[in-house]
N, C-alpha and C positions, 0 to 999 in steps of 0.2 A: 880531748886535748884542748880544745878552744874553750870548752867551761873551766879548765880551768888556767887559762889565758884570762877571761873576766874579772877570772874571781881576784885574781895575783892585781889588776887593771884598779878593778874597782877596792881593793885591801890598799892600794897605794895612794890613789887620787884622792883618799879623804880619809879624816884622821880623827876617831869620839873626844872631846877633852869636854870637862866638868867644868861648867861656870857656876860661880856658890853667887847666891844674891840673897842679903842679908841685909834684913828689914826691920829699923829700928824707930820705936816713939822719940820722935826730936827731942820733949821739955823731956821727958822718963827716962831714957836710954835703957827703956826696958824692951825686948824683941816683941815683934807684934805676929802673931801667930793666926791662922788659917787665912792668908792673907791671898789673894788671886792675882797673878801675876803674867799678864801675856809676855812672852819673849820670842822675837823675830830676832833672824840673822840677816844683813839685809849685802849685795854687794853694792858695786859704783851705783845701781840704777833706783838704790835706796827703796825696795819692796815694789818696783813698776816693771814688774815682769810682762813679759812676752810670753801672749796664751798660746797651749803645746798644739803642736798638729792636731788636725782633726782626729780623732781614734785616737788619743794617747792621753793617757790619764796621766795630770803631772801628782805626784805627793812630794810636800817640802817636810824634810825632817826637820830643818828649821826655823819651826814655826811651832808653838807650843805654849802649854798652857800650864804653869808650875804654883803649886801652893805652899805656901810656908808654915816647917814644923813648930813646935811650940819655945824653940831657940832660934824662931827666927828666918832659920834659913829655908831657902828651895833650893833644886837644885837644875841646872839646865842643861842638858845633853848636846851640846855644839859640834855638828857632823864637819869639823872645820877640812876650808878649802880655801887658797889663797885667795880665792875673788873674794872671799868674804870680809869687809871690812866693819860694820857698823851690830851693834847690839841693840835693837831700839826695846825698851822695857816701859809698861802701862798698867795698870792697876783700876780698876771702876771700885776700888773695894779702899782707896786711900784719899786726903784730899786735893794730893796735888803739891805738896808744898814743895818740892827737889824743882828746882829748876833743871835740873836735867833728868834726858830719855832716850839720847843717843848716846852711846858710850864707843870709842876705839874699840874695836875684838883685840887687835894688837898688843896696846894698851891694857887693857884688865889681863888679859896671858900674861904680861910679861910682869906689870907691879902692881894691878889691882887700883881700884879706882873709887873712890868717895863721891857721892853723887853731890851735887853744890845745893846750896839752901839758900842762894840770894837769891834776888827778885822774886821773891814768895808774898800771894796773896795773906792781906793783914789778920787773914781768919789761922792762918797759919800757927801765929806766935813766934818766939824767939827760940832759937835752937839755943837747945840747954846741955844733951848728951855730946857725944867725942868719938870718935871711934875711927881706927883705921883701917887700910886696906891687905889682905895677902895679893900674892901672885894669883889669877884666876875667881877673884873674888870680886862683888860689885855691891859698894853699902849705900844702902838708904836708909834717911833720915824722914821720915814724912807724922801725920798723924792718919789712925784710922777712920772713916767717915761712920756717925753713929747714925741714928734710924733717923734721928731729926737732922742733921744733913741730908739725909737722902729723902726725906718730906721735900724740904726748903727747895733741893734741884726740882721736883716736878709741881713746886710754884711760879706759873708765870708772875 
């Protein structure tokens, strides 16, 4: 009777919703495919969590590593809970040109969200594609980093 008192506890307290993150070439607006994508859910304390009791092994479901198919998208499993406010998304596999990495959770659930492309380093270029947002969905605009980007970073 108490298991399943948990299980009804823990069915209520948290809810799976799909967040689609949809990764597009800025100048191309062509989708940028097998693209690496870290996605953290972070709440108020913005990923500075508090280490668990001794003996208690913590696992955050989210926190997760998502690749993009060849339209583009990945897709991110969000064990939503109200503390949860913030979407923070990263990429070692792009150049960086979105000014943005923190996204609302609220926000992208409710109308979806276009990552911004000002204050982008000049290696960037000028964002040429368009594209908007669903409910639940999060677009970026970036370019992909090629093998001589990734020389040039381990030039001091």
């Amino acid at each position: 009777m108490l298991f399943v008192g948990l299980l009804t506890f823990a069915r209520n307290g948290f809810t799976q919703v799909d967040v689609t993150l949809h990764v597009i070439d800025a100048e191309t607006g062509k989708p940028l495919k097998g693209i690496g994508l870290s996605v953290d859910a972070w709440d108020k304390n913005e990923g500075r969590q508090q280490p668990p009791p001794p003996g208690v092994v913590k696992i955050d479901r989210n926190r997760q590593i998502v690749t993009t198919d060849k339209e583009g998208n990945g897709v991110f499993h969000l064990y939503y809970q109200p503390a949860l406010i913030t979407l923070y998304i990263f990429s070692s596999d792009l150049r960086g040109c979105s000014s943005m990495r923190r996204f609302s959770i609220e926000e992208v659930l409710r109308s979806g969200v276009v990552a911004g492309y000002d204050d982008r380093p000049k290696w960037c270029g000028q964002l040429k594609a368009h594209a908007t947002a669903k409910p639940g969905e999060v677009v970026i605009f970036d370019k992909k980093l090629t093998k001589w980007d990734r020389i040039r970073q381990e030039i001091p």
